[in-house]
FIKOLZA-1660 file (N, C-alpha, C; in steps of 0.1 Angstrom, whole numbers, plus 5000, padded with zeros to 4 digits):
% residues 134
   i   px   py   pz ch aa at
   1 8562 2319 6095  A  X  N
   1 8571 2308 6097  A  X CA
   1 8584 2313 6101  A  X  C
   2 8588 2302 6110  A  X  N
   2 8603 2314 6116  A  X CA
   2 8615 2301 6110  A  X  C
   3 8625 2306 6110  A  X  N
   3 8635 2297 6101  A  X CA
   3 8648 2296 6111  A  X  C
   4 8651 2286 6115  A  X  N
   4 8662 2289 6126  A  X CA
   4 8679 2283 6119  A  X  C
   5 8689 2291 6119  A  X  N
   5 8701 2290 6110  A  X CA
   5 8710 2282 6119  A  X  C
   6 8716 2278 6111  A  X  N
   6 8726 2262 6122  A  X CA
   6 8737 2265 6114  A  X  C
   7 8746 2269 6120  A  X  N
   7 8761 2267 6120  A  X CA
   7 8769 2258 6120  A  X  C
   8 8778 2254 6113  A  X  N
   8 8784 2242 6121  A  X CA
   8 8798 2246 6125  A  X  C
   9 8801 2257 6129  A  X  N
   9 8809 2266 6137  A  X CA
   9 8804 2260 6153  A  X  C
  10 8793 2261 6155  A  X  N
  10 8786 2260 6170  A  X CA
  10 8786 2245 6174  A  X  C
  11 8792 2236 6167  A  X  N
  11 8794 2221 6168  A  X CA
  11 8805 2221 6170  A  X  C
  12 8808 2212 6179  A  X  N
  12 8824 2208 6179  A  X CA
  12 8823 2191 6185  A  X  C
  13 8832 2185 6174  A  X  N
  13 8829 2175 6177  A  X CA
  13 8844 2169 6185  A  X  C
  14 8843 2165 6194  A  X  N
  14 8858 2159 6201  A  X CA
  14 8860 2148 6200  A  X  C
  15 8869 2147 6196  A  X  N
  15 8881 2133 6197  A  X CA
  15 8879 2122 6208  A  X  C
  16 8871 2111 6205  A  X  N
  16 8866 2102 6216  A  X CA
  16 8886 2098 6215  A  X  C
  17 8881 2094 6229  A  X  N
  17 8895 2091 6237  A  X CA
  17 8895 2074 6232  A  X  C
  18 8908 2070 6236  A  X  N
  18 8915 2059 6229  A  X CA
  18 8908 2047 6234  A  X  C
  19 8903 2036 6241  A  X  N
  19 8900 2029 6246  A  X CA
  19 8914 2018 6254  A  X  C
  20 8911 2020 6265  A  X  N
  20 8926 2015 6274  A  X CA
  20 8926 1996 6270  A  X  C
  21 8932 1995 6264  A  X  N
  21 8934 1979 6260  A  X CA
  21 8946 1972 6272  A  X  C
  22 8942 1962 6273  A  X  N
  22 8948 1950 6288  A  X CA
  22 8958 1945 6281  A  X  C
  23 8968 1946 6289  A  X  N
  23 8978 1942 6288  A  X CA
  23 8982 1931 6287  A  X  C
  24 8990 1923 6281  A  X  N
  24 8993 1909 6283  A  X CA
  24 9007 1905 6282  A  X  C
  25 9013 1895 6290  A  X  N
  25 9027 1894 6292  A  X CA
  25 9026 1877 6286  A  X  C
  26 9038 1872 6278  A  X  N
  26 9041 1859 6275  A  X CA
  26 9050 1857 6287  A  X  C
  27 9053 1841 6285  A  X  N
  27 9057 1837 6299  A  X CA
  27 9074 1846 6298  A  X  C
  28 9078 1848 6289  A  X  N
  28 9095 1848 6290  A  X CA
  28 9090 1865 6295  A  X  C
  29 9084 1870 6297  A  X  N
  29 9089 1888 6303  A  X CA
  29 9079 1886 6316  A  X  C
  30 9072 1874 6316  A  X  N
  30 9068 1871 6334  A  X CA
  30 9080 1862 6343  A  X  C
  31 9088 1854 6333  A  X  N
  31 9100 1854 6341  A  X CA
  31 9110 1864 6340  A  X  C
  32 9112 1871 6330  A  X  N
  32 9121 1886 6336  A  X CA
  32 9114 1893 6347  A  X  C
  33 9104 1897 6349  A  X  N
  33 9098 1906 6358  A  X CA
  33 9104 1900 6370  A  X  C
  34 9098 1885 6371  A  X  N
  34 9097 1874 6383  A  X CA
  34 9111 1878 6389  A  X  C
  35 9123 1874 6377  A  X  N
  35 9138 1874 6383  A  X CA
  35 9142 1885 6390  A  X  C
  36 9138 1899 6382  A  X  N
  36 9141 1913 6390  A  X CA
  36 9136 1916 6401  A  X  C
  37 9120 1911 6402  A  X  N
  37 9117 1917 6414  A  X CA
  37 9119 1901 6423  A  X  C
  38 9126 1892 6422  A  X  N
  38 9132 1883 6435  A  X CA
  38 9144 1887 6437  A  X  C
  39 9150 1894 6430  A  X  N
  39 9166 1898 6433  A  X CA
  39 9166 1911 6441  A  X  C
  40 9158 1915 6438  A  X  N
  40 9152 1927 6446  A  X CA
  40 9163 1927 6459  A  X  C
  41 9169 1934 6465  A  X  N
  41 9171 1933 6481  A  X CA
  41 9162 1943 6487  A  X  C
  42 9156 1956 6483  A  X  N
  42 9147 1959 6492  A  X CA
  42 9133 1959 6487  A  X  C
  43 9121 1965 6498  A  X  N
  43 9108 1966 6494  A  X CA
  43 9107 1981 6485  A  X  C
  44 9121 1987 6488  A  X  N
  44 9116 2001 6476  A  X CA
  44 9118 1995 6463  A  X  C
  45 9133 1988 6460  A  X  N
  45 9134 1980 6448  A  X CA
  45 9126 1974 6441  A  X  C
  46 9119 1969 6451  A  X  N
  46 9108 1958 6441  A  X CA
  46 9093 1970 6438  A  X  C
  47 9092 1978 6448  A  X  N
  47 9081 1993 6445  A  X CA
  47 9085 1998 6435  A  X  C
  48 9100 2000 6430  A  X  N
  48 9102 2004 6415  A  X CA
  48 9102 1999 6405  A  X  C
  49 9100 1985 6406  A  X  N
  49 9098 1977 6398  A  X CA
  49 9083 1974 6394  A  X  C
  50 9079 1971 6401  A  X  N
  50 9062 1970 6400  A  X CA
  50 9056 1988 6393  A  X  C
  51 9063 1995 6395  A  X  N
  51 9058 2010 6391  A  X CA
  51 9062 2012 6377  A  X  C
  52 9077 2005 6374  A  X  N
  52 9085 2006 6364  A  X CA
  52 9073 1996 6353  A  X  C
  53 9072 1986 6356  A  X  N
  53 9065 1977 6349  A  X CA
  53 9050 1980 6347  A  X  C
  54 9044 1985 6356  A  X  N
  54 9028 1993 6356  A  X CA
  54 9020 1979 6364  A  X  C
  55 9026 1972 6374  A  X  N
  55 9021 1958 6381  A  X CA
  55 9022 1966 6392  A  X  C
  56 9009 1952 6397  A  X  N
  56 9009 1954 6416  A  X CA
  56 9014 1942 6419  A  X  C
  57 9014 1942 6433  A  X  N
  57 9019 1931 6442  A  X CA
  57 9015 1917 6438  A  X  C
  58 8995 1919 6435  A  X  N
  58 8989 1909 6435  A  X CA
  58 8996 1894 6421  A  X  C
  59 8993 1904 6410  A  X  N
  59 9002 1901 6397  A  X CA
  59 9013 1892 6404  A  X  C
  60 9021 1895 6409  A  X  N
  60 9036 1889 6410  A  X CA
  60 9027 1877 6421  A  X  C
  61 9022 1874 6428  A  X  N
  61 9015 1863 6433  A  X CA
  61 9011 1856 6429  A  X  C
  62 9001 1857 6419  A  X  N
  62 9000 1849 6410  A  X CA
  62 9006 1844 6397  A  X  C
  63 9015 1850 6397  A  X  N
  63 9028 1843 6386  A  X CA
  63 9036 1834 6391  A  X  C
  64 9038 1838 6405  A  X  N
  64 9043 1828 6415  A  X CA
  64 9036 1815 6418  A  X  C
  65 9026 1815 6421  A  X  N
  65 9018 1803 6422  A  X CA
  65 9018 1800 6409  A  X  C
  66 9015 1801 6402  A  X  N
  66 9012 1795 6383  A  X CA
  66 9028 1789 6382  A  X  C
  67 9035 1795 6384  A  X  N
  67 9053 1792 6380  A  X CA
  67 9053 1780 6393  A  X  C
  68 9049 1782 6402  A  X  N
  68 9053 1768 6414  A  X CA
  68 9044 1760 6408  A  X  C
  69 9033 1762 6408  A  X  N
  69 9028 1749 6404  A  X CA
  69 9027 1743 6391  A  X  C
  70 9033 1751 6382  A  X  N
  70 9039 1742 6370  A  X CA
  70 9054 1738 6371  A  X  C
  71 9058 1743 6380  A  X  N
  71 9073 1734 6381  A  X CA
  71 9069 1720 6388  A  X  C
  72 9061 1719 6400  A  X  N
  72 9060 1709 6406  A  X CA
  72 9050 1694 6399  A  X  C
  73 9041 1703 6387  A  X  N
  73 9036 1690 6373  A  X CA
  73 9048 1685 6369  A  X  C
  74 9059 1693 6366  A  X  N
  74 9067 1688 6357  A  X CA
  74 9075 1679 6366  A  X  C
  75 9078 1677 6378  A  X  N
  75 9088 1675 6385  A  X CA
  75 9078 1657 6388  A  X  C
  76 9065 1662 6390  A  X  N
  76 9060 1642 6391  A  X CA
  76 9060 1634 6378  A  X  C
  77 9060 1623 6378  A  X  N
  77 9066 1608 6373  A  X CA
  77 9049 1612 6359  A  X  C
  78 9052 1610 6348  A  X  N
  78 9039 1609 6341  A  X CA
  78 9038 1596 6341  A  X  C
  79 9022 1595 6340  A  X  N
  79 9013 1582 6342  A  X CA
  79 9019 1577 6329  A  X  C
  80 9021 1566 6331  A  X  N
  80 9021 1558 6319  A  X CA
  80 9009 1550 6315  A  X  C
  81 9006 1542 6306  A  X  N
  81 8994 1535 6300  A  X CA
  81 8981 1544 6296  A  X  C
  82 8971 1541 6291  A  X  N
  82 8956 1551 6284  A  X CA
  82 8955 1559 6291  A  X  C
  83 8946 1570 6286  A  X  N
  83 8945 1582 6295  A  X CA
  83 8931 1577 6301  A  X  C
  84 8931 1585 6313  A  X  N
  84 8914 1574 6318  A  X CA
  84 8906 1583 6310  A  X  C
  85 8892 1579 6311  A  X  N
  85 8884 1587 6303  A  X CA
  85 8874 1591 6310  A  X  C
  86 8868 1598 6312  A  X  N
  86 8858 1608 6325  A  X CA
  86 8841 1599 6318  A  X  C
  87 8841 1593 6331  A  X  N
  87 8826 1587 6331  A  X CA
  87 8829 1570 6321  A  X  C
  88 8842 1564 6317  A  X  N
  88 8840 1555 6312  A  X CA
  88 8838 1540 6327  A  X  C
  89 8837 1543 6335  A  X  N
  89 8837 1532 6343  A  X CA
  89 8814 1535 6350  A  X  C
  90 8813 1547 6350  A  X  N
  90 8801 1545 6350  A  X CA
  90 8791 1544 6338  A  X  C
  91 8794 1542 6325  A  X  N
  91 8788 1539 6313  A  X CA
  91 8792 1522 6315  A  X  C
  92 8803 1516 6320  A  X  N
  92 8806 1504 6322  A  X CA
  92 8787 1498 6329  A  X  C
  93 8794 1503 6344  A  X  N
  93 8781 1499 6349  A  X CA
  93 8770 1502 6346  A  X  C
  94 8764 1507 6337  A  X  N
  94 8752 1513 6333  A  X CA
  94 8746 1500 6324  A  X  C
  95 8758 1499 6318  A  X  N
  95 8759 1484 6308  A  X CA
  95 8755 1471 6315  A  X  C
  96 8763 1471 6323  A  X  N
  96 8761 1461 6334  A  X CA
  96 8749 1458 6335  A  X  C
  97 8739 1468 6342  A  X  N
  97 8726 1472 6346  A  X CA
  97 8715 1467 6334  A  X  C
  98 8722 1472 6324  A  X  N
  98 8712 1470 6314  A  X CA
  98 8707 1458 6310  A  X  C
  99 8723 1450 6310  A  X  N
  99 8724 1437 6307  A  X CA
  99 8715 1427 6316  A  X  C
 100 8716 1431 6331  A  X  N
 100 8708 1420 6343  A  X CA
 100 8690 1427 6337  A  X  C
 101 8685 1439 6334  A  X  N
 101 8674 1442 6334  A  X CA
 101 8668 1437 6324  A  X  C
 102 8675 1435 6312  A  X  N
 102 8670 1429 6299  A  X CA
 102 8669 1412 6305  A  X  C
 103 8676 1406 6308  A  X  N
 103 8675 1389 6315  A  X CA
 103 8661 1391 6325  A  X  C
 104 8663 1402 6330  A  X  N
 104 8650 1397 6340  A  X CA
 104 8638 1399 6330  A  X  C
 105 8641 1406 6323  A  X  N
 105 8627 1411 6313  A  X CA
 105 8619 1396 6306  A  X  C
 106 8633 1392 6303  A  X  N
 106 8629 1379 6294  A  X CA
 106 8620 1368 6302  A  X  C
 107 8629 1368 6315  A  X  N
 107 8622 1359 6323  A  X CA
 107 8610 1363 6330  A  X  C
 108 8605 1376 6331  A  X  N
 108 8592 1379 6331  A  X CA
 108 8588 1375 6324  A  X  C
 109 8587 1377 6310  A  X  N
 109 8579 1373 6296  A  X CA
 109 8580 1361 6297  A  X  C
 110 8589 1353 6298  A  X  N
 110 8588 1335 6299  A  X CA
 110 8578 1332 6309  A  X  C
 111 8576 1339 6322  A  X  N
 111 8569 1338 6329  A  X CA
 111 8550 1344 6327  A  X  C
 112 8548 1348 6322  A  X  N
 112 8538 1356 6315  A  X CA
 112 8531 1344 6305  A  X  C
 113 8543 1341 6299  A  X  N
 113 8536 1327 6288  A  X CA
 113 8533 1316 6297  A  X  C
 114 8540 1314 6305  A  X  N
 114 8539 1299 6310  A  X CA
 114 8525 1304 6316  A  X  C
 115 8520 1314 6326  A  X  N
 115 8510 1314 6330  A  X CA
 115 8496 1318 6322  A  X  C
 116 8498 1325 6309  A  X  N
 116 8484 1322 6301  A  X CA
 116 8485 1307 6296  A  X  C
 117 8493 1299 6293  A  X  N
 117 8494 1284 6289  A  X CA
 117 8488 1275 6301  A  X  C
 118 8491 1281 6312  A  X  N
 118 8486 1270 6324  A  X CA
 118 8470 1276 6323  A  X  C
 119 8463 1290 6321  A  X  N
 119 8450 1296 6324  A  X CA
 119 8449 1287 6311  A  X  C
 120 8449 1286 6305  A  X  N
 120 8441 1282 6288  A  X CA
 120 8438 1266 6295  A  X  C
 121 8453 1256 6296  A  X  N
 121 8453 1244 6303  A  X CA
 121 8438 1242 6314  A  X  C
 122 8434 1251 6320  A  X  N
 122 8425 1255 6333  A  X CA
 122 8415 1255 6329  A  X  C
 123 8416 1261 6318  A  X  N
 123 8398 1264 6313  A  X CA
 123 8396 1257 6303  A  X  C
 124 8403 1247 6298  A  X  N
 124 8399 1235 6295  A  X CA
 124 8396 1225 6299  A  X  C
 125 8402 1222 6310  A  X  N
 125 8400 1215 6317  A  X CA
 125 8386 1214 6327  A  X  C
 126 8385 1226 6335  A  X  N
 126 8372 1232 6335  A  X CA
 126 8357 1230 6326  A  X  C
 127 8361 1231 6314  A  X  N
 127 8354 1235 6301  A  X CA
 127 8347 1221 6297  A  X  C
 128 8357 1213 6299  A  X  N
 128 8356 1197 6296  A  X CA
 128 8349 1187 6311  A  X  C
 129 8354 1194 6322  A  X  N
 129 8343 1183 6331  A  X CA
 129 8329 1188 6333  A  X  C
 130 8330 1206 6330  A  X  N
 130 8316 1207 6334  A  X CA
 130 8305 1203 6322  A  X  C
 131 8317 1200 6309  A  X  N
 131 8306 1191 6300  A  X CA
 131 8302 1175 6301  A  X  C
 132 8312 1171 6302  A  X  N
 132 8309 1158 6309  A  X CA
 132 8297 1155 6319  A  X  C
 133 8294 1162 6329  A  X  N
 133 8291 1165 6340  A  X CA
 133 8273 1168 6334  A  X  C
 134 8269 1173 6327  A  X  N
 134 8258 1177 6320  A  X CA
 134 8252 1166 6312  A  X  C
% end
């Protein structure tokens, strides 16, 4: 039997590396960014800025659109009166629907009686001449 010796000299265990966590900006240091790099007068200025900050171009585009198009919500007239409610006008009509299908129902059924009442009417009538008739 052979016996094999394990050191733990011959192990080395290394230091798993940090895991890179995403950055996130609240709106007040996306409007400082925003104001520096629009005051910017050149394209190197605003390259030091986006370098300075660890941002690309794209970033600042879309803070731009997000920032216009929440200035221009705030800037229209709010709706006044209920808030609509998503799908209450076609539950309306569904209602609607239901209400004409149940009325026809009944008037089937009304119809349905009247016609075994007139078959019964028939076959007595039937019933009664061909006894007569004998």
């Amino acid at each position: 039997m052979t016996t094999i010796a394990v050191t733990t000299e011959s192990v080395e265990v290394k230091p798993q590396a940090p895991q890179a966590q995403r950055r996130r900006f609240n709106s007040a240091e996306k409007r400082r960014i925003l104001r520096a790099y629009e005051t910017a007068q050149t394209t190197s200025e605003r390259g030091a800025i986006l370098r300075r900050e660890g941002l690309y171009a794209s970033h600042i585009g879309r803070w731009r659109h997000s920032r216009d198009e929440h200035e221009l919500k705030a800037l229209e007239p709010a709706q006044r009166g209920p808030k609509a409610q998503p799908g209450r006008a076609q539950i309306a009509q569904l209602e609607r629907e239901n209400a004409e299908l149940r009325k026809q129902l009944e008037q089937t059924r009304a119809l349905l009686e009247l016609q075994k009442k007139a078959t019964a009417i028939m076959d007595m009538l039937t019933t009664s001449n061909s006894n007569e008739k004998h």
